[in-house]
C-alpha positions as CSV (number, residue, x, y, z in Angstrom):
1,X,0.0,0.0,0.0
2,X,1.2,3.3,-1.1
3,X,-0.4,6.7,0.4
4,X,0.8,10.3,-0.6
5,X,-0.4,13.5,1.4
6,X,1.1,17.0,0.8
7,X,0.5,20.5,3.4
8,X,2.6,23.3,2.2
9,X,5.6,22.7,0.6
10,X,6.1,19.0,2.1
11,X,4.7,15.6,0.6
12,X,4.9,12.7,2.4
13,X,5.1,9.2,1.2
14,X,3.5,6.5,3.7
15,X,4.8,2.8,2.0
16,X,3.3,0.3,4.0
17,X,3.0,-4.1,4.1
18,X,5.0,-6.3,5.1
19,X,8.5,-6.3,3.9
20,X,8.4,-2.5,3.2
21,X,11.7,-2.0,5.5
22,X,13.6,-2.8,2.9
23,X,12.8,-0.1,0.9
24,X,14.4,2.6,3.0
25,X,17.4,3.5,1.3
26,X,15.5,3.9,-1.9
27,X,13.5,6.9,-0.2
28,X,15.5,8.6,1.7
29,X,18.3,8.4,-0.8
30,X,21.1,5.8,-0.1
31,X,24.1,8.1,-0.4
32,X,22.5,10.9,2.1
33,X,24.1,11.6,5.6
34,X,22.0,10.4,7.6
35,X,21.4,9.4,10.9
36,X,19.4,6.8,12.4
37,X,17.6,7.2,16.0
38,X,16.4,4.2,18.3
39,X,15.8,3.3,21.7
40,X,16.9,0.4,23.6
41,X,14.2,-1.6,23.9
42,X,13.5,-2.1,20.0
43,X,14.9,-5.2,18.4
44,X,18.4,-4.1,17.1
45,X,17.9,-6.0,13.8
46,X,15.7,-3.1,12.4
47,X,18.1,-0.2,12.9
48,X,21.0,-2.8,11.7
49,X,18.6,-3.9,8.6
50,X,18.0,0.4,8.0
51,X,21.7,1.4,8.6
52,X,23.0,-1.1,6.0
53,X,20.7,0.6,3.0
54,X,22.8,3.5,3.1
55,X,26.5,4.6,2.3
56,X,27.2,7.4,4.9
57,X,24.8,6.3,8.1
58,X,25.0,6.6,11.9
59,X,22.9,5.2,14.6
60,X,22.3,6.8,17.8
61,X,20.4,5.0,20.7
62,X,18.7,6.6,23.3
63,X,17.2,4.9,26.4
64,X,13.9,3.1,26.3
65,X,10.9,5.0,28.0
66,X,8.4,8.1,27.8
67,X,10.8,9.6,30.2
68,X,13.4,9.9,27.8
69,X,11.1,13.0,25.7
70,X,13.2,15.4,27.3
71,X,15.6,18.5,26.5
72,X,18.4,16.1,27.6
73,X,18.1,13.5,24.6
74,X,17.1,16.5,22.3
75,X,20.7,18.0,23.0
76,X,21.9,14.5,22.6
77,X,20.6,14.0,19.0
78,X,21.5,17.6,18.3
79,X,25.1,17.3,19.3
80,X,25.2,14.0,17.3
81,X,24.5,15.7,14.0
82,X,26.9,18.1,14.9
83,X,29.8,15.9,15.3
84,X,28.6,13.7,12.5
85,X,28.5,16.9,10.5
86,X,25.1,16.1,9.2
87,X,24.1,19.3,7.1
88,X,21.0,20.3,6.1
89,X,20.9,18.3,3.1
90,X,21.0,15.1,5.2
91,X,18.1,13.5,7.2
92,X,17.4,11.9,10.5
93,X,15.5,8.3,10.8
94,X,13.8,7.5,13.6
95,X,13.5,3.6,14.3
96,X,11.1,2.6,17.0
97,X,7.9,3.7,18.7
98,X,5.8,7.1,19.0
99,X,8.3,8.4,21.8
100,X,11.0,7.7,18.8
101,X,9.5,9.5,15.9
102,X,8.3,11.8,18.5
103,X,11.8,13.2,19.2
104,X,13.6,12.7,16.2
105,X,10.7,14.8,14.1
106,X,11.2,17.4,16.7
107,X,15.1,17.7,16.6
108,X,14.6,17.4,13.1
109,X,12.2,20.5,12.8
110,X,15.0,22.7,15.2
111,X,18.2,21.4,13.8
112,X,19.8,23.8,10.9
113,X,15.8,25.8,11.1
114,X,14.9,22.4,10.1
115,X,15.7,19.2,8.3
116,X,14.3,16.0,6.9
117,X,13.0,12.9,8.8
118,X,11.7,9.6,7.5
119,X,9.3,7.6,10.5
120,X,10.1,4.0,10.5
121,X,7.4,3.0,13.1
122,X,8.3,-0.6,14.6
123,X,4.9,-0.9,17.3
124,X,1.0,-1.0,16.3
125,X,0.5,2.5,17.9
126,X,3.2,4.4,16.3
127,X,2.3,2.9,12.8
128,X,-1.5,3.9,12.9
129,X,-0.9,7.3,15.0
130,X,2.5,9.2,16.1
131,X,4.0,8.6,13.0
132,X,2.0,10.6,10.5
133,X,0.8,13.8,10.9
134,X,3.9,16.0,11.6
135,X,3.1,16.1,15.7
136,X,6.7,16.6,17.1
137,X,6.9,16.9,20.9
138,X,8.6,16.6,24.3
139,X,7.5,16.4,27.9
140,X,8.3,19.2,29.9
141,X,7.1,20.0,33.8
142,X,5.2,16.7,34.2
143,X,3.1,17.5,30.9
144,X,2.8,15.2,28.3
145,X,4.1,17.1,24.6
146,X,4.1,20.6,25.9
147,X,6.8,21.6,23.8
148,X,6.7,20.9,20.2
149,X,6.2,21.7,16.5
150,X,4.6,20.7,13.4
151,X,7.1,19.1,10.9
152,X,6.2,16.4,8.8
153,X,8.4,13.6,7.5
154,X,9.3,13.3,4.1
155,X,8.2,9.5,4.4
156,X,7.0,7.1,6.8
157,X,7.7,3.1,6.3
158,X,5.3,0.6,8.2
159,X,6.3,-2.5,7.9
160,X,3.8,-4.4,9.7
161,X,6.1,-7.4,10.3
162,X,7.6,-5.8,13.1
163,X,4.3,-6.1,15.1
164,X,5.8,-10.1,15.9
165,X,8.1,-8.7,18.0
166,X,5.6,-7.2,19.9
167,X,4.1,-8.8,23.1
168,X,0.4,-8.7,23.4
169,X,0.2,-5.9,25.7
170,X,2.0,-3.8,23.4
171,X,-0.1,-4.8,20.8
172,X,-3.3,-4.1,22.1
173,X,-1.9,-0.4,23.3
174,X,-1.7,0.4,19.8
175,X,-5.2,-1.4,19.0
176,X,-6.4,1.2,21.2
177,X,-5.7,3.6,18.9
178,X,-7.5,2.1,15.9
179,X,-10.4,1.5,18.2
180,X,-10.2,5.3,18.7
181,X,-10.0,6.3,15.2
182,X,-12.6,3.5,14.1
183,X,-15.0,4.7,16.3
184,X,-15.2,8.4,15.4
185,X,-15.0,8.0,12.1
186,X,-15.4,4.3,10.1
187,X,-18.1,2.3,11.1
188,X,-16.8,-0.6,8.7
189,X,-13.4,-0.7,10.5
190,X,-15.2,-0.5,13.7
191,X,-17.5,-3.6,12.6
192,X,-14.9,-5.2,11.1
193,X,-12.7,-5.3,14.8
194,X,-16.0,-6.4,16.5
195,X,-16.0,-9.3,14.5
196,X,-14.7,-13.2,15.3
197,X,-11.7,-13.0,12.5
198,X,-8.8,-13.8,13.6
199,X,-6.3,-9.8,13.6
200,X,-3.6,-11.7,12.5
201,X,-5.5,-12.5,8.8
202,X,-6.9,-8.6,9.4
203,X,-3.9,-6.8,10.4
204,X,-2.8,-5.0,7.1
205,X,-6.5,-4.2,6.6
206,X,-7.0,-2.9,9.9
207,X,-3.4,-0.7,9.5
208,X,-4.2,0.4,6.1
209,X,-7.5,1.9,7.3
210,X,-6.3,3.7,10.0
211,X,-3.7,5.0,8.6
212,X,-6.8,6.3,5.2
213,X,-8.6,8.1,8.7
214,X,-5.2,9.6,10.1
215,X,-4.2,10.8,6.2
216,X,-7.6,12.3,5.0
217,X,-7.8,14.4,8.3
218,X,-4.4,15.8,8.6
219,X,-4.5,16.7,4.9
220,X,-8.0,18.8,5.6
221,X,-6.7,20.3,9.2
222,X,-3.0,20.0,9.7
223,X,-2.6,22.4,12.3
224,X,-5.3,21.2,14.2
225,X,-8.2,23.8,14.1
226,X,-10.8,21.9,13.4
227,X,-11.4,18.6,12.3
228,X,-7.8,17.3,13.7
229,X,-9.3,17.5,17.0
230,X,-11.4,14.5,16.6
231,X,-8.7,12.4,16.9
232,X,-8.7,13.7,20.7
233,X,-11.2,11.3,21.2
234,X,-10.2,9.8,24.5
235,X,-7.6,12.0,25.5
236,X,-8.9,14.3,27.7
237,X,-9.3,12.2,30.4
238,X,-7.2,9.4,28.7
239,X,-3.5,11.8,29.4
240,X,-4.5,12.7,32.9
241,X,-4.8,8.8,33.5
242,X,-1.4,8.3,31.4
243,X,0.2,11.2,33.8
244,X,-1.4,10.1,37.1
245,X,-0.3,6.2,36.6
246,X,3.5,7.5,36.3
247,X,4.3,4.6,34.1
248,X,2.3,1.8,35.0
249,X,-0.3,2.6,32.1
250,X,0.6,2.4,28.8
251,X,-0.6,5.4,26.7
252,X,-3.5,3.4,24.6
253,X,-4.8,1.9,27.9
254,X,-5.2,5.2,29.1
255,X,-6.9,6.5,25.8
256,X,-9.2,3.5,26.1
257,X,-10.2,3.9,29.8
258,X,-10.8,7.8,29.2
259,X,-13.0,7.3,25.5
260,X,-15.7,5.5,27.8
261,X,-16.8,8.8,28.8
262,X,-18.1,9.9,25.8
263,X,-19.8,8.3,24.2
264,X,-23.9,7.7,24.1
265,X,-25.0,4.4,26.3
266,X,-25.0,2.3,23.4
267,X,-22.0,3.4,22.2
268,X,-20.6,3.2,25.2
269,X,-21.8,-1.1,25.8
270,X,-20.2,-1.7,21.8
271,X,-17.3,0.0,23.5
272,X,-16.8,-1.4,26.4
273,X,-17.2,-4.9,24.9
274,X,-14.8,-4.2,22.3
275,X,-12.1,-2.9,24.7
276,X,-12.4,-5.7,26.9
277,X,-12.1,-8.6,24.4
278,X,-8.5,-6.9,24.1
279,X,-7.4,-6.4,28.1
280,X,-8.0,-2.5,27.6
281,X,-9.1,-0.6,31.0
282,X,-13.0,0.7,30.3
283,X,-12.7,2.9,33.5
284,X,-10.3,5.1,35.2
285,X,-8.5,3.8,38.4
286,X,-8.1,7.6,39.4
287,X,-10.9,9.4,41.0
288,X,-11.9,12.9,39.5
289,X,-9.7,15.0,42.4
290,X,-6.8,13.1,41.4
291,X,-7.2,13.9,37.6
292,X,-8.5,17.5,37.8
293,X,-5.3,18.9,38.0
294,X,-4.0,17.6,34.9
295,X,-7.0,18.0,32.9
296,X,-6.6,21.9,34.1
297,X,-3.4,21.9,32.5
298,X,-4.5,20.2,29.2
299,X,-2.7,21.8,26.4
300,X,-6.1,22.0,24.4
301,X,-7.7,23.9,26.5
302,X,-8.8,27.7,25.5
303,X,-10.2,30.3,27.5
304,X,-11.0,27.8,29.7
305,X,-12.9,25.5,28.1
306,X,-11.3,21.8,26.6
307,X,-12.7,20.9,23.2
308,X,-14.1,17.1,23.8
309,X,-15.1,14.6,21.3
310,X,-18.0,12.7,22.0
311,X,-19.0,9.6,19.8
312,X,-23.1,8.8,19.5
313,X,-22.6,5.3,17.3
314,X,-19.4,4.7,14.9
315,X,-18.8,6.8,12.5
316,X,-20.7,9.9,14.1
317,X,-19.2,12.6,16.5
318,X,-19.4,15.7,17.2
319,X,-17.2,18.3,19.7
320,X,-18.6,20.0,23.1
321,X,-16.6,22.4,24.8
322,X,-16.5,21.8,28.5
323,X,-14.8,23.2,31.8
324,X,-12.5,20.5,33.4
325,X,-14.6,20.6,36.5
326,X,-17.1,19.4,34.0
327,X,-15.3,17.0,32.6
328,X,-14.1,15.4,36.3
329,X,-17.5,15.5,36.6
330,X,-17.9,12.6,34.4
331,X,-15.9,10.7,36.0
């Protein structure tokens, strides 16, 4: 599968099946300067497999974890071009999950006023959501992507053979994700997870349409004023959760627990259902006090008020602007 999407003076080519990491080198451009970012808890074989495509290629890896979104590994990657006297003709690769991409794209978008990057997303979550869209961040002060840019990669490879090497929690934390975009806005793909087959003999279909959802709605709001926002669903509540577990939640369990908020009763039961066939929360652990102060701080929020999304049956949505007090109050 082959998607192009263009905002401004960037297109992006999204190649994606199984097998596609091979075809690196062919678009970046095997005789660029390039980079290549990972963490320590992705298989080495898939940097290895993307370092030997090129001619002039470094790896750098940077510790495993959320934590690791800091100014700390930005200067590290920053530092790392400079010594490796990576100009701005060159490009930085990013090997791994969303924290990955998430911090390459954004030393990408600072270095030299800005250079190229190529997302090659190795777990379910980063392949269907922090890959694609040009969302760059870090963590700062305890908050989740408070500092941050839009840049978008020149091209993003999913090659859904990596998802093997994922354990099942991992797997379903991305799920959560597709659930997320399924629900707002394709009742076929919502259907379609409901369903008895086996996601092994779905799993390309499944990426393939997510990746359509997250595609058509950057390209109509790319700087998120509008439409962008319904793929929010969930996170209102769902990053507060993230923030108040300190680590022991993953970030699509806590998307899942906090979508089961908004949604009609119906929607809610189809929810509920589906999340649980797949070991996701369908609640918070926290109680509204404890959250409140993160969802005061949430990034979205303007003039007071957080844009929501709330989902009446798959495929239809529409946004409410609440106060956070009544957003706890949902809770």
């Amino acid at each position: 599968m082959k998607l192009t999407f263009g905002f401004r003076a960037t297109v992006c080519e999204i190649i994606e099946g199984k097998g596609s990491m091979a075809h690196v080198g062919n678009l970046v451009g095997k005789a660029r300067n390039v980079l290549v970012i990972t963490d320590s808890g992705v298989p080495p074989q898939y940097a290895e497999s993307v370092l030997a495509q090129f001619y002039n290629a470094s790896l750098l890896i940077i510790p495993q974890g959320e934590e690791s979104k800091n100014f700390n590994t930005l200067e590290l990657i920053i530092d790392t071009l400079r010594k490796r006297e990576i100009d701005r003709y060159g490009a930085l690769i990013a090997v791994g999950g969303g924290m990955t991409c998430d911090i390459t794209g954004f030393a990408a978008s600072c270095y030299n006023r800005g250079i190229d990057y190529y997302n090659v997303p190795t777990t379910l979550l980063a392949q269907v959501d922090a890959s694609i869209g040009g969302k760059t961040a870090l963590n700062f002060g305890g908050i989740k992507n408070l500092v941050g840019a839009f840049h978008h990669p020149k091209g993003v490879v999913i090659d859904t053979d990596t998802l093997k090497t994922l354990d099942k929690r991992e797997f379903y934390n991305g799920l959560a994700e597709v659930i997320k975009m399924a629900a707002t806005s394709d009742p076929a793909l919502f259907s379609l997870l409901e369903s008895d087959l086996p996601l092994n003999e779905i799993l390309d279909d499944i990426v393939g349409a997510a990746l359509q959802i997250k595609c058509d709605v950057v390209l109509e709001d790319p700087l998120e004023h509008g439409l962008r926002k319904v793929l929010n669903f969930g996170h209102t509540i769902g990053h507060a959760i993230e923030i108040a577990s300190n680590g022991r939640l993953l970030h699509g369990e806590s998307i899942a627990a906090g979508m089961t908020y908004f949604c009609s009763d119906e929607m809610r039961k189809r929810l509920e259902r589906l999340l649980k066939r797949y070991y996701l929360p369908v609640k918070s652990p926290f109680s509204g006090e404890v959250l409140l102060p993160y969802i005061a701080l949430d990034k979205k929020r303007t003039e007071g008020l957080i844009t929501t999304v709330f989902v009446e049956s798959p495929g239809i949505f529409d946004f409410r602007k609440m106060t956070p007090e009544e957003v706890v109050a949902l809770i």
